[in-house]
N, C-alpha and C positions, 0 to 999 in steps of 0.2 A: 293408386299405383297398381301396375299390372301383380305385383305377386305379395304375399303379406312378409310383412318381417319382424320376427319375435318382436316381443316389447322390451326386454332385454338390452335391445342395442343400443337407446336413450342411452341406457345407466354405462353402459362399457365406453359410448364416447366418450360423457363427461368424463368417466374415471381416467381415459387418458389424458384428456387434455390436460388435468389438473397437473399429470406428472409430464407432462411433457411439452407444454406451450411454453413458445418462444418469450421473453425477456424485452416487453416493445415498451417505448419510453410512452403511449396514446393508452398503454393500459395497469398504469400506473393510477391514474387519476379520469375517473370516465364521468365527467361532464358532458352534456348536452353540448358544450360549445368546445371542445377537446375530441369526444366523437364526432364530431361534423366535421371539425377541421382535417382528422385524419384519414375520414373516408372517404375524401371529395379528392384528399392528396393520391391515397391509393389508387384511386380509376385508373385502369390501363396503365400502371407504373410498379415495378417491382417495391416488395417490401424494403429491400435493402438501400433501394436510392431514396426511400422515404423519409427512414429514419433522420437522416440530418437535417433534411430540408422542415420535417414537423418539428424538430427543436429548436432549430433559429427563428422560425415561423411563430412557434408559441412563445420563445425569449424578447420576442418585438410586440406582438401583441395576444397576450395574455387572456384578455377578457373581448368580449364583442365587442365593446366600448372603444377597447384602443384599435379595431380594426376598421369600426366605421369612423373613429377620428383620422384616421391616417389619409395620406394620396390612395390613388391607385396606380402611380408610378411605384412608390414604396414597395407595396404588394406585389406589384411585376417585378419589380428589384430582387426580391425572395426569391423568387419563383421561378427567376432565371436557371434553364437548363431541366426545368420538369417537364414541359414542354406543353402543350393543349391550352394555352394560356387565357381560355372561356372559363375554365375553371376557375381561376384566382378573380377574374371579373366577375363569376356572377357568386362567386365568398364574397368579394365585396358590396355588390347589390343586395346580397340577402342579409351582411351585417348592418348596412343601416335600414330595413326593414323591422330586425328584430329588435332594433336600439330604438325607432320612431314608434312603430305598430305596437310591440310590446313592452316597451320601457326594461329595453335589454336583457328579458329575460326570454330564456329560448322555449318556445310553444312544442305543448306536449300532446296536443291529438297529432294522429296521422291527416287527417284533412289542411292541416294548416300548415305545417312540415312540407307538403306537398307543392302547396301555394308560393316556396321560398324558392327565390333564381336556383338553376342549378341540382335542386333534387328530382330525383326520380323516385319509384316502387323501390329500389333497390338500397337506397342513403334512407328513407324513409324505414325500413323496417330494421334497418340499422342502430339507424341514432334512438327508434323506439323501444327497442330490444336490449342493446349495448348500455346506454345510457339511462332508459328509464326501466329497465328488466318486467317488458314488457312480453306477451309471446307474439313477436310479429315475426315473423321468417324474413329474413333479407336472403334473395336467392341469387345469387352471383354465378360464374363460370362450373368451382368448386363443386360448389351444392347439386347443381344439376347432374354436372357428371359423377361425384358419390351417390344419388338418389338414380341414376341409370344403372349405375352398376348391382346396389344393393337389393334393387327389384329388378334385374335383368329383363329392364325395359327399353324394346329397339325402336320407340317413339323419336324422334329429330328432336333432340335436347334445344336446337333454335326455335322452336314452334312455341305458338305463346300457348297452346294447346299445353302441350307439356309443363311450362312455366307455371302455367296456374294449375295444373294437375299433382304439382312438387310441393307447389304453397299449400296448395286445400291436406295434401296429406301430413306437413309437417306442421299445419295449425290445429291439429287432431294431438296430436303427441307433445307437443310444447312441454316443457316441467316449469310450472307456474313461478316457482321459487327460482327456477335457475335459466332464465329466458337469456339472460348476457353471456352467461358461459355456455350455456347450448349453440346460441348463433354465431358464439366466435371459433368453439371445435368445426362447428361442421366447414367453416372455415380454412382453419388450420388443417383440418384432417386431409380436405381435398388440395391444402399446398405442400401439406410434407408427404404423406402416408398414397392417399389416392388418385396421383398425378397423372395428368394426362397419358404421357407415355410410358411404360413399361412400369404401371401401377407396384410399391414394395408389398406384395399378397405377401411374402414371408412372414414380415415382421406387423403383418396388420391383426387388431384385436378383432375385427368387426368380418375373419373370412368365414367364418363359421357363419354368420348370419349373410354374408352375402352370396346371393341368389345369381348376379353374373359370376364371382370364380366356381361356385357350386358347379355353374353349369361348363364353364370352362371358356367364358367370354369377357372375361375383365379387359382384354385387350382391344377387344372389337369395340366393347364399350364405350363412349357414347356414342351412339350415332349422331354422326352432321355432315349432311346432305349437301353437296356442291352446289354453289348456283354456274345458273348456265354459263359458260361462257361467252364476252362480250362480242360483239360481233364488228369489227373496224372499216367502218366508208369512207373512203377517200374522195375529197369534193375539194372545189378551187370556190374561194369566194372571192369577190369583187367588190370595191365600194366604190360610186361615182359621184363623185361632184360636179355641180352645175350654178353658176349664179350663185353660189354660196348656198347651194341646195345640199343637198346628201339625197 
């Protein structure tokens, strides 16, 4: 990252998170197959429409076993109103993978996590982190924009530049012991404390180590870059038939 930042600020997240992370029914019990389920649900969905739909979701099928014995109507039946419904298809694709390939139990490298419908870099260092407290950085929306702010870096937080510039510097500082609670603050921290728009700098522990309000750009913070606008042609098509030709 462009600026150094005390080492300090590891131990002041954790410390917050402990006293101040949300009450989520997915972190109650952090199975491999309980983190998967939850963070395929969360993509692009609020925390608060989650919650219900993860605990009817796990009341029905509990274990991998009952998700790949099930339809995949069942599963869209759930799932009804989450909406991206490639999600729930490829949770079911990849629950009888792990029921067939691995005799139901859920594979703990990142190479093979990978190889499952449906994960990316992003579920991967999740469920490797979250579930097996591993130090793998899962870099989400959050993360980027807390790690622009806190090194007042004006790099385009879209850039995979960037992305893997977040990851190499947060695989550096991992705390070995605490890999599930570190990737789930920095988490939290960027949905309550360092949000998008009009970031709470008041009430945040981490202003003193951060390097955007130091300099007085938490609000410009993160940079992302417009793409260009589309450009609309107007054309007439035609189909003709002939002799049962096209």
């Amino acid at each position: 990252m462009q600026n150094c930042i005390p080492n300090n600020w590891v131990e002041i997240l954790l410390e917050w998170f402990h006293k101040n992370k949300r009450s989520l029914p997915w972190r109650i019990d952090r199975t491999p197959y309980k983190v998967w389920i939850s963070e395929i649900m969360l993509q692009q969905t609020r925390v608060t429409a989650v919650v219900s739909y993860y605990q009817r979701f796990i009341a029905q099928f509990p274990t991998v076993e009952f998700l790949a014995a099930a339809s995949l109507e069942d599963v869209y039946k759930l799932w009804e109103g989450l909406g991206y419904y490639s999600r729930a298809k490829n949770l079911y694709l990849a629950a009888h993978t792990i029921v067939e390939k691995y005799h139901g139990v859920f594979p703990d490298t990142p190479t093979e996590i990978l190889q499952l419908p449906g994960i990316g870099d992003y579920t991967t260092g999740a469920i490797m982190s979250i579930a097996f407290n591993k130090p793998f950085p899962a870099i989400d929306g959050n993360v980027l924009r807390l790690m622009s702010r806190l090194t007042n870096d004006f790099t385009d937080v879209k850039t995979t530049q960037f992305t893997r510039k977040v990851k190499e510097s947060l695989q550096k500082i991992y705390p070995i012991k605490q890999a599930r609670d570190f990737t789930e603050a920095l988490m939290e921290f960027g949905s309550l404390v360092c949000v998008p728009v009009q970031p709470n700098c008041g009430e945040c522990p981490l202003k003193e180590q951060c390097a955007g309000y130091l300099s007085g750009n938490q609000n410009v913070l993160p940079i992302k870059k417009t793409k260009a606008k589309s450009v609309v042609v107007k054309m007439s098509v035609a189909i003709i038939e002939c002799c049962e030709k096209v």
